[in-house]
DRENDO-1510 file (C-alpha; in Angstrom, 1 decimal, always signed):
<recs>
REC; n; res; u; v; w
REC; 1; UNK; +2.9; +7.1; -19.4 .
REC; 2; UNK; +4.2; +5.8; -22.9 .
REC; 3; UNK; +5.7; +2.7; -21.3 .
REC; 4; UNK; +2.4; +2.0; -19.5 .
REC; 5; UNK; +0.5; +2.2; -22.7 .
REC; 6; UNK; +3.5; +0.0; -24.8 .
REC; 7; UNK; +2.7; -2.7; -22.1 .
REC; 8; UNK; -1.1; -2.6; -22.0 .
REC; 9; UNK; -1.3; -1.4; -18.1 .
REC; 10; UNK; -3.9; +1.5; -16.9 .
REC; 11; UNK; -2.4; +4.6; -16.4 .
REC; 12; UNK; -1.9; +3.9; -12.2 .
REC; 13; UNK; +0.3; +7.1; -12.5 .
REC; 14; UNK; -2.9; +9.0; -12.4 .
REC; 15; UNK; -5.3; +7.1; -11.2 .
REC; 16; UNK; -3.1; +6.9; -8.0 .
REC; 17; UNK; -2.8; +11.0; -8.0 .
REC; 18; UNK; -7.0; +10.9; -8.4 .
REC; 19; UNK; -7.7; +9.0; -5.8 .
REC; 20; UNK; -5.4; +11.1; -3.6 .
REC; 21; UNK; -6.8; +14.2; -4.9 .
REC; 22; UNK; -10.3; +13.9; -5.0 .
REC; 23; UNK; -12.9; +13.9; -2.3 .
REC; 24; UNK; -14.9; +11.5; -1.7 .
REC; 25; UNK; -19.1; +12.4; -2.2 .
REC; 26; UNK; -19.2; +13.5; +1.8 .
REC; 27; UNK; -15.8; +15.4; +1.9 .
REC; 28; UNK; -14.6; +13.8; +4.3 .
REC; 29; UNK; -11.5; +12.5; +3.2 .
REC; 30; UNK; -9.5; +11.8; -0.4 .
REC; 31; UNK; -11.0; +8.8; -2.1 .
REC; 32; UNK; -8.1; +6.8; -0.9 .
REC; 33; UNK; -7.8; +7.6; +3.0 .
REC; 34; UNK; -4.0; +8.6; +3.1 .
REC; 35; UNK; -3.9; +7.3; +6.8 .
REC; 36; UNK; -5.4; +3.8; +6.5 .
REC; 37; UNK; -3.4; +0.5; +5.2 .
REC; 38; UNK; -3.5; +0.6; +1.7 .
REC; 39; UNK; -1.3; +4.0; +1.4 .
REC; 40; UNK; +0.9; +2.7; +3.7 .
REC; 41; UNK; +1.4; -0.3; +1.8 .
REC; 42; UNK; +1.7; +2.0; -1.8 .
REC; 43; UNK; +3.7; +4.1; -0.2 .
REC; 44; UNK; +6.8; +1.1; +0.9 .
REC; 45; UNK; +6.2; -0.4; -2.4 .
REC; 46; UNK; +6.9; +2.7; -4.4 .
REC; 47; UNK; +9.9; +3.8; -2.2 .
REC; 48; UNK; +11.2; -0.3; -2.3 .
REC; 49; UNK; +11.6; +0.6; -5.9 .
REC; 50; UNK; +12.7; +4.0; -6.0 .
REC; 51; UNK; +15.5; +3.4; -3.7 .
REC; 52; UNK; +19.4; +3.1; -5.1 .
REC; 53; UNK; +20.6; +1.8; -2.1 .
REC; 54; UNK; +19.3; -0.9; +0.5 .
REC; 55; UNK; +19.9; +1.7; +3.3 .
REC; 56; UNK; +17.1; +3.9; +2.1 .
REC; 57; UNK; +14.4; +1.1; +2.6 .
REC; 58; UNK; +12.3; +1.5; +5.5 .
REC; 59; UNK; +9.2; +0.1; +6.4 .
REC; 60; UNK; +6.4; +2.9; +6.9 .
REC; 61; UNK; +5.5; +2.8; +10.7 .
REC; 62; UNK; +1.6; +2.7; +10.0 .
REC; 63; UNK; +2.3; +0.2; +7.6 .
REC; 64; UNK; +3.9; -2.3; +10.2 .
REC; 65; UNK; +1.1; -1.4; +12.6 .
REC; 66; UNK; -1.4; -2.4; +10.9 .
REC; 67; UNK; +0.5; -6.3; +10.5 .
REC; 68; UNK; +1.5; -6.6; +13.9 .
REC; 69; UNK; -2.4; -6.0; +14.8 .
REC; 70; UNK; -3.5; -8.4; +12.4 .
REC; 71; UNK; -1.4; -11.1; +14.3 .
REC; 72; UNK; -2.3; -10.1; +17.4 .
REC; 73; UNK; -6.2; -11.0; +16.5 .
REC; 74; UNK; -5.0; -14.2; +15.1 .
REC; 75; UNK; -5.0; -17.5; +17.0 .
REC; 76; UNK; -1.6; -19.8; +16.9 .
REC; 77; UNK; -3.9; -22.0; +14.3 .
REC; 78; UNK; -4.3; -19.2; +11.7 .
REC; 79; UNK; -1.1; -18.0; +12.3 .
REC; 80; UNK; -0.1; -21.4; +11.0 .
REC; 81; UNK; -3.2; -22.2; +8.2 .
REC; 82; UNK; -0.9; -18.6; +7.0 .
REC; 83; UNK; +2.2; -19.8; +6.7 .
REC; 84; UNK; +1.1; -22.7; +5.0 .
REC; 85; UNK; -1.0; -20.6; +2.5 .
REC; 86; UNK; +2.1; -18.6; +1.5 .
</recs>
């Protein structure tokens, strides 16, 4: 947590924990739904970095749902306004 505060950054240690934690107002789920996109994406981020050896990198299943759905809704034309956004 020191080296968060020495470079200015929130605390996402914990705020990552509370959203997992906590219920949202309904109790239905943790404020961060643990089985939509966003944890999935968190979740390969955070293991990309936490990994020693290139072996141990895999792509979370959910995770490379969700972008193969996204290109399935898209048309050959975004597919290509895409690649020339990134």
């Amino acid at each position: 947590m020191k080296k968060l505060q020495d470079l200015d950054k929130s605390n996402t240690v914990y705020n990552l924990s509370k959203v997992i934690l906590e219920s949202r107002p309904d109790g239905s789920d943790s404020l961060m739904p643990l089985r939509w996109m966003p944890f999935g994406m968190i979740q390969f981020i955070v293991d990309f970095f936490a990994s020693t050896n290139v072996m141990q990198v895999t792509i979370v299943r959910f995770f490379l749902n969700v972008n193969e759905m996204k290109f399935q809704e898209c048309s050959v034309d975004d597919i290509k306004t895409l690649s020339n956004v990134y």
